[in-house]
MARDO-610704 format. One record per residue (C-alpha): residue number from 1; residue in one letter; y negated, x negated, z. Coordinates in steps of 0.05 Angstrom, whole numbers. Layout:
MARDO-610704
num,residu,north,east,up
NUM,A,Y,X,Z
...
//
This chain:
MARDO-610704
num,residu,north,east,up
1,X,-2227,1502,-1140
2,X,-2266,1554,-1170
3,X,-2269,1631,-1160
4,X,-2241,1683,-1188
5,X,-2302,1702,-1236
6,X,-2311,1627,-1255
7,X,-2235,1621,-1283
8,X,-2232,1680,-1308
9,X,-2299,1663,-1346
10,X,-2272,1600,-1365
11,X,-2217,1635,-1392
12,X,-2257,1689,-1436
13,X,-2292,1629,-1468
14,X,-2233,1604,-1487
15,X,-2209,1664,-1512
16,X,-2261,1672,-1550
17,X,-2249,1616,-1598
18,X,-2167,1625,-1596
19,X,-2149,1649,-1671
20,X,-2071,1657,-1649
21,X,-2049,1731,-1636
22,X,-1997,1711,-1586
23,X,-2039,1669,-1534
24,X,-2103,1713,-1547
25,X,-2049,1768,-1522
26,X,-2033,1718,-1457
27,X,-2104,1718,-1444
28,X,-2119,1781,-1445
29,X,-2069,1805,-1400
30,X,-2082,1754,-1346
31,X,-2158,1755,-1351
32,X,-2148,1831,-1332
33,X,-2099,1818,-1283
34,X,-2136,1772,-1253
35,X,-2205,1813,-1243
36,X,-2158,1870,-1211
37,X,-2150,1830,-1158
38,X,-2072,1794,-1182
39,X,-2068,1732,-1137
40,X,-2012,1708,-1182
41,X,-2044,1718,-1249
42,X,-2114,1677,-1229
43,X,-2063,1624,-1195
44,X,-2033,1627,-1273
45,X,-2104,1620,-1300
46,X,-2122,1564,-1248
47,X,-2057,1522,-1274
48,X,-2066,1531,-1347
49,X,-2146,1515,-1335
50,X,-2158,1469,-1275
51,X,-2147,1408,-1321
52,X,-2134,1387,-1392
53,X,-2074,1371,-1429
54,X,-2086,1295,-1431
55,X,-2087,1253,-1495
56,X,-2059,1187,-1484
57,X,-2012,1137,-1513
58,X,-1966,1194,-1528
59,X,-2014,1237,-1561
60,X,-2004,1292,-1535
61,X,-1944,1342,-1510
62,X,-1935,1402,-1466
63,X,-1912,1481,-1463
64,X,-1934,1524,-1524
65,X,-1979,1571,-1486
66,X,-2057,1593,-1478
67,X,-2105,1545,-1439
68,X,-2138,1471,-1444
69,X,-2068,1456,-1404
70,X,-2025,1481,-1454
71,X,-2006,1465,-1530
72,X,-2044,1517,-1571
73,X,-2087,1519,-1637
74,X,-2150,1509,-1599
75,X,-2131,1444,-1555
76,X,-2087,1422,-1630
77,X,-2160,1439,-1674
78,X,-2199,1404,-1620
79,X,-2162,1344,-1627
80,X,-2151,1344,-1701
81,X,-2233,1347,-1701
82,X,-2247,1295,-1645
83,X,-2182,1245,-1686
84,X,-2231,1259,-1755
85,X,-2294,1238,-1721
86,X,-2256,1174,-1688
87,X,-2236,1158,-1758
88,X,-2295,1167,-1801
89,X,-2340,1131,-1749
90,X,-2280,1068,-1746
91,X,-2280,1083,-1825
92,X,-2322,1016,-1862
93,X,-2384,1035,-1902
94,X,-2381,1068,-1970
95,X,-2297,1086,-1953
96,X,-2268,1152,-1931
97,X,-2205,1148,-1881
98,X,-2142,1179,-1891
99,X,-2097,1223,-1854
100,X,-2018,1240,-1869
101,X,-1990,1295,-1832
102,X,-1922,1308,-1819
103,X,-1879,1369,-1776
104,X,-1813,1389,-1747
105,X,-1774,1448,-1737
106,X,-1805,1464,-1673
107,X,-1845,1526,-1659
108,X,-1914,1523,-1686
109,X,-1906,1464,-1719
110,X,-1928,1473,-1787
111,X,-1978,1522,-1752
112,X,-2005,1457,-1714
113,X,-2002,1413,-1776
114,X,-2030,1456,-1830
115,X,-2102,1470,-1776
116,X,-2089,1395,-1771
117,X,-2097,1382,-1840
118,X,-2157,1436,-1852
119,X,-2194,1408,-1803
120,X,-2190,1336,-1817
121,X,-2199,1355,-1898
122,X,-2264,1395,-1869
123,X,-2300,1328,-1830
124,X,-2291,1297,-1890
125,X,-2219,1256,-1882
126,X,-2172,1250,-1941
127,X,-2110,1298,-1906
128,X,-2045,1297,-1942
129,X,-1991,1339,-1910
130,X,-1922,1322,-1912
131,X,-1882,1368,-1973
132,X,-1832,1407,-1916
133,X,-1821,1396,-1848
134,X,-1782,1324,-1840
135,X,-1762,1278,-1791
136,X,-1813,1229,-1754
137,X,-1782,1160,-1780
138,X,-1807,1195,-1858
139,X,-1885,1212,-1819
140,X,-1883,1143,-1796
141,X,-1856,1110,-1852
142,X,-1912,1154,-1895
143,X,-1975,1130,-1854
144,X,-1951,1055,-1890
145,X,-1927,1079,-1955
146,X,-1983,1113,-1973
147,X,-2033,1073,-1941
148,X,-2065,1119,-1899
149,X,-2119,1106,-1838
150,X,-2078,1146,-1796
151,X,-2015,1187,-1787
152,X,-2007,1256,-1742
153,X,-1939,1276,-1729
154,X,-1931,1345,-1698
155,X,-1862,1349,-1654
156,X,-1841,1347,-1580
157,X,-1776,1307,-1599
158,X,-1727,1324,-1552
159,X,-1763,1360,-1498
160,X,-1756,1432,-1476
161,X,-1742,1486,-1535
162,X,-1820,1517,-1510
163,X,-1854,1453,-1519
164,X,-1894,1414,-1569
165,X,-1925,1354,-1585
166,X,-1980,1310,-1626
167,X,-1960,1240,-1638
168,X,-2016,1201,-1671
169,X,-2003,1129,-1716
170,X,-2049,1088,-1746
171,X,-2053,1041,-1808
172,X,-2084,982,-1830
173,X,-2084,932,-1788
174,X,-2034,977,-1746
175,X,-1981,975,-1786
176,X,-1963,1040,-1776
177,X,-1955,1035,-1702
178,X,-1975,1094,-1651
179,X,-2037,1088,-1618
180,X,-2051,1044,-1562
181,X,-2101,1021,-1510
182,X,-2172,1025,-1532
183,X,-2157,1066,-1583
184,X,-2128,1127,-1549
185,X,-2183,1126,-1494
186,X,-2234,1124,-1561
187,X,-2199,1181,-1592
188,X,-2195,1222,-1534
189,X,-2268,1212,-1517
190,X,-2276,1247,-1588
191,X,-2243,1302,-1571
192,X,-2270,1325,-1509
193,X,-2336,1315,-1544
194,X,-2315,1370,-1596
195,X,-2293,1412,-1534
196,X,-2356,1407,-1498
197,X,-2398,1416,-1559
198,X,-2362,1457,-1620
199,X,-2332,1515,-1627
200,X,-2258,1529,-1658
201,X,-2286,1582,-1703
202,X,-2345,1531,-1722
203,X,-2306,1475,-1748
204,X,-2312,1467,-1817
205,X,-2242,1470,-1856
206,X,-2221,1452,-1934
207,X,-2162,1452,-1979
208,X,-2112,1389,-1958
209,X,-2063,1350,-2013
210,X,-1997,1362,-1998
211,X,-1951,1293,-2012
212,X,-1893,1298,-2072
213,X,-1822,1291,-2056
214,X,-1835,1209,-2076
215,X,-1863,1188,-2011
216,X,-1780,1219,-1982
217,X,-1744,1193,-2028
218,X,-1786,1124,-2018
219,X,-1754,1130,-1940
220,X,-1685,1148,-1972
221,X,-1683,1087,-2016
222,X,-1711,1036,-1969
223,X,-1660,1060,-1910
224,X,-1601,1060,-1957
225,X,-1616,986,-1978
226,X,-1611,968,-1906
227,X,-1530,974,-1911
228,X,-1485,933,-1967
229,X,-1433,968,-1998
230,X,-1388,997,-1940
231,X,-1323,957,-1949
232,X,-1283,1021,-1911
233,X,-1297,1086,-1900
234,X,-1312,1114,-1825
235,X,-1293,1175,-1806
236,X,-1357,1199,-1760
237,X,-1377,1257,-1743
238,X,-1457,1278,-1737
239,X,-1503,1331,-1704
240,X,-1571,1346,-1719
241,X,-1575,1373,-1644
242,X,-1618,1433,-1678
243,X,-1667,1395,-1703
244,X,-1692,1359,-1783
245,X,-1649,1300,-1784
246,X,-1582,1332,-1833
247,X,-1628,1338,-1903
248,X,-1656,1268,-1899
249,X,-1591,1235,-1864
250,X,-1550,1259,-1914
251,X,-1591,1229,-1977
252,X,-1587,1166,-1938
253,X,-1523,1161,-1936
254,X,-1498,1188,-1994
255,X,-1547,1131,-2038
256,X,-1512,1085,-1990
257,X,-1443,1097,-2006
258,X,-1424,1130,-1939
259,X,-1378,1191,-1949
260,X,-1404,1249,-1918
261,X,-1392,1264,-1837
262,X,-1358,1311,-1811
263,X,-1410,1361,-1785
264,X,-1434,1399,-1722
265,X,-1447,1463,-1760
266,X,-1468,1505,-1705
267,X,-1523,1450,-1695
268,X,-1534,1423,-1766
269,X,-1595,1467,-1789
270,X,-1656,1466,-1748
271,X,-1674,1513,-1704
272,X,-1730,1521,-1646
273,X,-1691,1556,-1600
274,X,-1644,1503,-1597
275,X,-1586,1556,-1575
276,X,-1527,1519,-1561
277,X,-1556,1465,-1522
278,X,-1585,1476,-1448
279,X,-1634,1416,-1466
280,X,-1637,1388,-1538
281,X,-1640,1315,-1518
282,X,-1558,1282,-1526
283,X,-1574,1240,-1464
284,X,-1578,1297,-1418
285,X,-1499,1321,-1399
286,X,-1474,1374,-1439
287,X,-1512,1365,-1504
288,X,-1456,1334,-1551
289,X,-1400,1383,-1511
290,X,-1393,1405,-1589
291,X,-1394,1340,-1624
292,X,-1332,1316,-1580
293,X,-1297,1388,-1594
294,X,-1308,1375,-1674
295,X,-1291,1297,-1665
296,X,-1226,1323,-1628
297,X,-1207,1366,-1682
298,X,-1220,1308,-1744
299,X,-1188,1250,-1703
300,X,-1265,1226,-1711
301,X,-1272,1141,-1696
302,X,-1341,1150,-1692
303,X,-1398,1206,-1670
304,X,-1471,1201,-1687
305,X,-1525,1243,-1664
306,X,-1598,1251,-1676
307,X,-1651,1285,-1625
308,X,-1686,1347,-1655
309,X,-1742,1300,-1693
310,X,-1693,1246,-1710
311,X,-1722,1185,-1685
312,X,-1670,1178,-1637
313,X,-1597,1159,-1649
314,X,-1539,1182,-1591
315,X,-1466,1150,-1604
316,X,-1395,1161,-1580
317,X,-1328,1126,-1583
318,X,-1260,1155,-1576
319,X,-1242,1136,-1491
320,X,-1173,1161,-1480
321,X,-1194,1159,-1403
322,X,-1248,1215,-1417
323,X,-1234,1284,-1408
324,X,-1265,1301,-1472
325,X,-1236,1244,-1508
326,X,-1298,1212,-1526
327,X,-1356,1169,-1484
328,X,-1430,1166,-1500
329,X,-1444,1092,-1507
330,X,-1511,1087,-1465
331,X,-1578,1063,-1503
332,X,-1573,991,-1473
333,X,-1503,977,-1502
334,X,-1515,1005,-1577
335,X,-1588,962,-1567
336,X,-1550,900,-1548
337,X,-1495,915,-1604
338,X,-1554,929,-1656
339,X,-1598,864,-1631
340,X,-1535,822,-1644
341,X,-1518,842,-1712
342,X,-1597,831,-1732
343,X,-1586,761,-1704
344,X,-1528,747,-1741
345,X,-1566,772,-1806
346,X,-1619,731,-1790
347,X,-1570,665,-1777
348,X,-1545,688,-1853
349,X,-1617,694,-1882
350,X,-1642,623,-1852
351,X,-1654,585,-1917
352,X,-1612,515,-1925
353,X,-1600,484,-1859
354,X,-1661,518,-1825
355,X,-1661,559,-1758
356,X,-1663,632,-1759
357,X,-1731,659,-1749
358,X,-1765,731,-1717
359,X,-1763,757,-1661
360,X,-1719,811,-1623
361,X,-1760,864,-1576
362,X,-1744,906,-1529
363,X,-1784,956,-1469
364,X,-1787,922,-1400
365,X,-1737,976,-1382
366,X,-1679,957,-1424
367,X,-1620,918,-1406
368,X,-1629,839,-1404
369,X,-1574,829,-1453
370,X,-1621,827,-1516
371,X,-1652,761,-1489
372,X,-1588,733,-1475
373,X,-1575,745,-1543
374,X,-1636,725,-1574
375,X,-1629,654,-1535
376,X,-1563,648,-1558
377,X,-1590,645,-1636
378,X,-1652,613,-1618
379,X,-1689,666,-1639
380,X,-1760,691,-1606
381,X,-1763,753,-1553
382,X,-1807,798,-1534
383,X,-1796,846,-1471
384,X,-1860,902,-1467
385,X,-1887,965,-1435
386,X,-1838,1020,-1447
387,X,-1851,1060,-1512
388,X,-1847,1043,-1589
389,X,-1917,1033,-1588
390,X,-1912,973,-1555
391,X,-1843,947,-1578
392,X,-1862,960,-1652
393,X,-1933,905,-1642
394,X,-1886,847,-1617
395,X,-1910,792,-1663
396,X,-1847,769,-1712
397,X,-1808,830,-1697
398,X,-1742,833,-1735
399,X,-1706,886,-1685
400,X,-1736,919,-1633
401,X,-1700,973,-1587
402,X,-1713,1014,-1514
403,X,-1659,1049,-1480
404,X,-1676,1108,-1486
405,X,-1631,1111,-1554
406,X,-1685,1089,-1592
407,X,-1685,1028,-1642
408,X,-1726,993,-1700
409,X,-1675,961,-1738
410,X,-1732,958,-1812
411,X,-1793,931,-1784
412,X,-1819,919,-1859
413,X,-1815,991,-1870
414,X,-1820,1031,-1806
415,X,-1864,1014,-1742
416,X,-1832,1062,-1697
417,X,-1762,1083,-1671
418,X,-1717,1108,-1730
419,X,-1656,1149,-1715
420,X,-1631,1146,-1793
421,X,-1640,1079,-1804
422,X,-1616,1060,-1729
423,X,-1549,1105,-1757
424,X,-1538,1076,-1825
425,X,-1537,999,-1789
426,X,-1497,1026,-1741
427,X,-1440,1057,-1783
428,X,-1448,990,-1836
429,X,-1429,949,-1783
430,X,-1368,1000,-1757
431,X,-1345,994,-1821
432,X,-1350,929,-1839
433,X,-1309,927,-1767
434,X,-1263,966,-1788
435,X,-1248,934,-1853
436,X,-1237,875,-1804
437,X,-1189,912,-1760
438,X,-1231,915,-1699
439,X,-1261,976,-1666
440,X,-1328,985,-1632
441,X,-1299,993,-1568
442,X,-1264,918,-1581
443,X,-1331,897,-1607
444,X,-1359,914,-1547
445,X,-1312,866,-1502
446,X,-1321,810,-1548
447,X,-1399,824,-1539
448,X,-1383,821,-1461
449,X,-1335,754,-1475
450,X,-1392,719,-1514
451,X,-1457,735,-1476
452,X,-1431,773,-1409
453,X,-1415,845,-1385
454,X,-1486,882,-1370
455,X,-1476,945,-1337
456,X,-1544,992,-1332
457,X,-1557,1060,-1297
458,X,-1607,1101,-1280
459,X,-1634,1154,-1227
460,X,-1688,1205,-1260
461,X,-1726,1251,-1209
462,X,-1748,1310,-1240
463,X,-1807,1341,-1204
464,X,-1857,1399,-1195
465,X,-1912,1367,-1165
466,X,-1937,1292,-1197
467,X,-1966,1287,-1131
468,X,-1895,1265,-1104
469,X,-1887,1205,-1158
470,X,-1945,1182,-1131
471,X,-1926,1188,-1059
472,X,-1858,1139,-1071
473,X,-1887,1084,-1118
474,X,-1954,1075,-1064
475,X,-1896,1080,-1007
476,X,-1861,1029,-1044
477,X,-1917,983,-1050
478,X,-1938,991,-981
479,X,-1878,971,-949
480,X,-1835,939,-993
481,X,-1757,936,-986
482,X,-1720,875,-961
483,X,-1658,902,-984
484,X,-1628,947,-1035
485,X,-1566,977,-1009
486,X,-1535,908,-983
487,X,-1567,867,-1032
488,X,-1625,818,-1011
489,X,-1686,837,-1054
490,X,-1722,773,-1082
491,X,-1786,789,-1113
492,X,-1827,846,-1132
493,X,-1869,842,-1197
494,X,-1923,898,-1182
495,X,-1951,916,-1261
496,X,-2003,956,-1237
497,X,-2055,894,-1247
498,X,-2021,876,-1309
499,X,-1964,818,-1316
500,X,-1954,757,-1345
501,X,-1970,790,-1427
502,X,-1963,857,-1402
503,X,-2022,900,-1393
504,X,-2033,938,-1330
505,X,-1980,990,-1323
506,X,-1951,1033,-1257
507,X,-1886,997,-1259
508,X,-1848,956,-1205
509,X,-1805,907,-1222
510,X,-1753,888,-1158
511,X,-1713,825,-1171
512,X,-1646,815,-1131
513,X,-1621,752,-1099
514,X,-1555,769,-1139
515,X,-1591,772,-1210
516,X,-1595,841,-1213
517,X,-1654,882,-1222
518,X,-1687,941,-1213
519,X,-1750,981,-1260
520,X,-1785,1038,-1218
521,X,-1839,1075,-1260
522,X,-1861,1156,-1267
523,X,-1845,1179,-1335
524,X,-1898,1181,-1389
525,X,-1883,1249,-1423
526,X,-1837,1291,-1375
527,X,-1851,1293,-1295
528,X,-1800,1252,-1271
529,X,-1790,1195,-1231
530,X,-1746,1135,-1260
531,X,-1712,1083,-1240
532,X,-1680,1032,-1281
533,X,-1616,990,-1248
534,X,-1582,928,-1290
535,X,-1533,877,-1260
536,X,-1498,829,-1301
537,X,-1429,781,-1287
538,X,-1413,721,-1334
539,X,-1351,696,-1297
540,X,-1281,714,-1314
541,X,-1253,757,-1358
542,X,-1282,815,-1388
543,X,-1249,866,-1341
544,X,-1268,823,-1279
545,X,-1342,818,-1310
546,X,-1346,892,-1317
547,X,-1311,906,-1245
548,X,-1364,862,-1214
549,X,-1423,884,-1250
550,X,-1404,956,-1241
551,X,-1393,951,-1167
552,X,-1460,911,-1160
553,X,-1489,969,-1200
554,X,-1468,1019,-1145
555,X,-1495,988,-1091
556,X,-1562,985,-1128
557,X,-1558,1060,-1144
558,X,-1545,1089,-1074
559,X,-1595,1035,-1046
560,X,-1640,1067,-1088
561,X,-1638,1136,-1073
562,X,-1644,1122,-1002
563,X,-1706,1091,-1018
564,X,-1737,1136,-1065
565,X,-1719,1192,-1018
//
């Protein structure tokens, strides 16, 4: 550790080359703190200095606030100049790359993406930054559309109201796809070169293009087309959960022929604060309280949500046996309802008496069910390292999904999770359910009648020190359990050396002498501690199936705690 004059030192350079008011203003007041002799304000400089935001697979993403730890205009220019340098030198002769940038709502935001887009425009990259702030799918769907080297999407999706984030795509060969292994170690080697050797204030900057409304309404037509004419109207009800998704949503469905929802109005226009919600993510309890009050009032058959940057779609069903009335279907069962309608359109595309063809993806984390489904068709699958980065590069993809309510239902279009388009399948095949007489809750048991019940939960350990996620998965691997709860373990897949396909990852995989299994991993952009738990039953009927799956599920979750600690 160093002293106090070394941190506070370290913090005066940085300082030096901040050009935001608020964080220069943090900096100043715990530099001086700290050389008066405040323990707690050089322990403040220590954590915001002592290490580096890392860039990674996810870009990057952390607390708005002053340091090289921190999300700020200096760490955002640094890697904006170290991204141009990656590109220019991957660039082939006589060509200049190209960069589209796109932003949320969030705080900072356009702040991050208009330095973005100076700075790349200044190296000498072709920037074009998105017309308004819009939803991720649009960013992603731009880095194709307009054919550009690379894509830089400024958001923290559905993390804390203080937080933001740097997602980075790339084209060509790509597709479109975020950033993976050797690229993001080659990128980030970039940027800490422009740390160690540039200043902020140095880097050259120039004037950017900023894209026309054609590049949206591009997403807005090629989304619509995804849905036929709706054959009967669904009466859904949708929240923007604070964030970008309403504007773009709504053109989407209105070229598709889908009346307008009902909407969350409190929630409908973005907002960084997020105010109504303790945590704008409609996974964590709490966060669609308000969608099930408005559904309530309309007699709604169907709720929809987006997360803040709308790449991630959150449904609920009317459940009489709910105290709100309505139940949050879980990731894993609108993936597995998704995954089976692609298959059935690609049984209805196969030319003449051929087999369908493509293949249906989904994160090493998600529920088995998709490859029971893919099987069933004949169709190809894929299972990867959790994240759309991976899922989105499965060779053949037609559908691709991970729990975590995220799902690639245009592959042609979009390499990435899409909360719109994800919604507009979704509420084409409601209604063309509805036209049918059958609900989604009754779609749901005949899923469960034709391929099994699969039941999925999971424990998340949210923690202060990362230390401690290390501390279970090496105790885990050290001694590892003969039992979860009653249940006789199997097999352990241990990812760390890479698997089968899948490249090294800190993920074990526990197999169960029942079928079941079980996913341990740390998170990779909150610090938590997850554990994924699916069991499955294919005998009897659908109620027995989901009575023994659920009670197998049980056991698996309070074994699990015990051993996590």
């Amino acid at each position: 550790m160093t002293s106090t004059t070394e941190i506070t030192e370290v913090a005066a350079a940085w300082l030096a080359q901040d050009p935001d008011p608020e964080t220069q203003t943090q900096l100043r007041s715990l530099i001086s703190a700290s050389r008066d002799g405040d323990e707690n304000a050089t322990a403040d400089l220590h954590a915001r200095f002592d290490e580096r935001l890392a860039f990674g697979t996810a870009g990057l993403r952390g607390e708005i606030s002053a340091g090289s730890n921190r999300m700020n205009r200096v760490l955002v220019s640094q890697a904006a100049a170290g991204l141009a340098a990656y590109l220019l030198a991957e660039a082939p002769a006589g060509t200049t790359p190209s960069v589209v940038v796109g932003y949320d709502g969030r705080k900072n935001s356009h702040i991050f993406a208009t330095d973005t887009a100076e700075l790349m425009a200044g190296a000498g990259v072709r920037a074009i930054l998105l017309p308004r702030l819009l939803p991720t799918p649009v960013l992603a769907f731009a880095v194709r559309q307009l054919d550009a080297s690379a894509g830089v999407m400024v958001t923290a999706s559905h993390n804390p109201p203080n937080d933001n984030g740097y997602k980075v795509y790339l084209g060509g060969e790509n597709h479109g796809s975020q950033i993976v292994s050797p690229d993001d170690a080659a990128i980030a080697a970039e940027i800490l070169k422009v740390a160690a050797e540039r200043l902020v204030p140095e880097l050259p900057r120039a004037a950017y293009e900023t894209a026309d409304e054609s590049v949206v309404q591009a997403y807005v037509d090629a989304t619509a087309g995804l849905a036929a004419a709706p054959r009967a109207q669904v009466n859904a009800v949708y929240t923007a959960m604070h964030g970008v998704g309403w504007d773009t949503t709504r053109r989407v469905l209105e070229a598709a022929g889908f009346e307008q929802p009902t909407l969350v109005d409190a929630q409908i226009a973005p907002d960084p604060a997020f105010p109504t919600v303790a945590f704008p993510n409609p996974e964590e309890p709490g966060a669609m309280d308000l969608s099930y009050e408005v559904a309530r009032e309309v007699a709604a058959e169907l709720i929809i949500a987006n997360d803040p940057d709308a790449d991630r779609l959150a449904v609920a069903i009317p459940d009489a046996s709910q105290e709100s009335g309505y139940r949050r279907l879980s990731g894993n069962e609108v993936g597995a309802i998704l995954g089976w309608r692609a298959a059935e359109l690609a049984t209805a595309n196969a030319r003449g008496d051929g087999a369908a063809e493509g293949t249906l993806a989904c994160s090493i984390v998600s529920t088995p069910a998709l490859k029971v489904v893919a099987d069933a068709y004949g169709l190809g699958f894929s299972d990867t390292l959790t994240g759309f980065k991976w899922v989105s590069r499965a060779p053949g993809i037609i559908y691709g999904f991970e729990e975590a309510l995220g799902y690639l239902v245009n592959p042609s279009t979009v390499r990435d999770k899409d909360g719109i388009s994800a919604a507009v399948a979704l509420l084409s095949l409601v209604s063309e359910l509805k036209a049918d007489g059958v609900t989604l809750a009754e779609h749901l048991d005949h899923f469960s009648e034709k391929f099994g019940y699969f039941a999925s939960g999971q424990i998340s350990v949210r923690v202060s020190d990362l230390s401690e996620i290390a501390t279970v998965m090496a105790r885990l691997r050290d001694t590892p359990p003969a039992f979860v709860g009653s249940i006789a373990v199997s097999s352990i897949d241990d990812l760390s050396g890479g698997f089968g396909n899948l490249p090294p990852s800190d993920v074990l995989r526990i197999w169960l002498a029942d079928g079941s299994r079980v996913m341990v991993r740390p998170s990779g952009t909150e610090p938590k501690l997850k554990v994924y738990l699916d069991t499955q039953s294919s005998t009897g009927t659908v109620a027995e199936r989901r009575s023994a799956a659920t009670a197998a599920l049980a056991e698996l979750d309070a074994g699990m705690r015990v051993l996590i600690g």
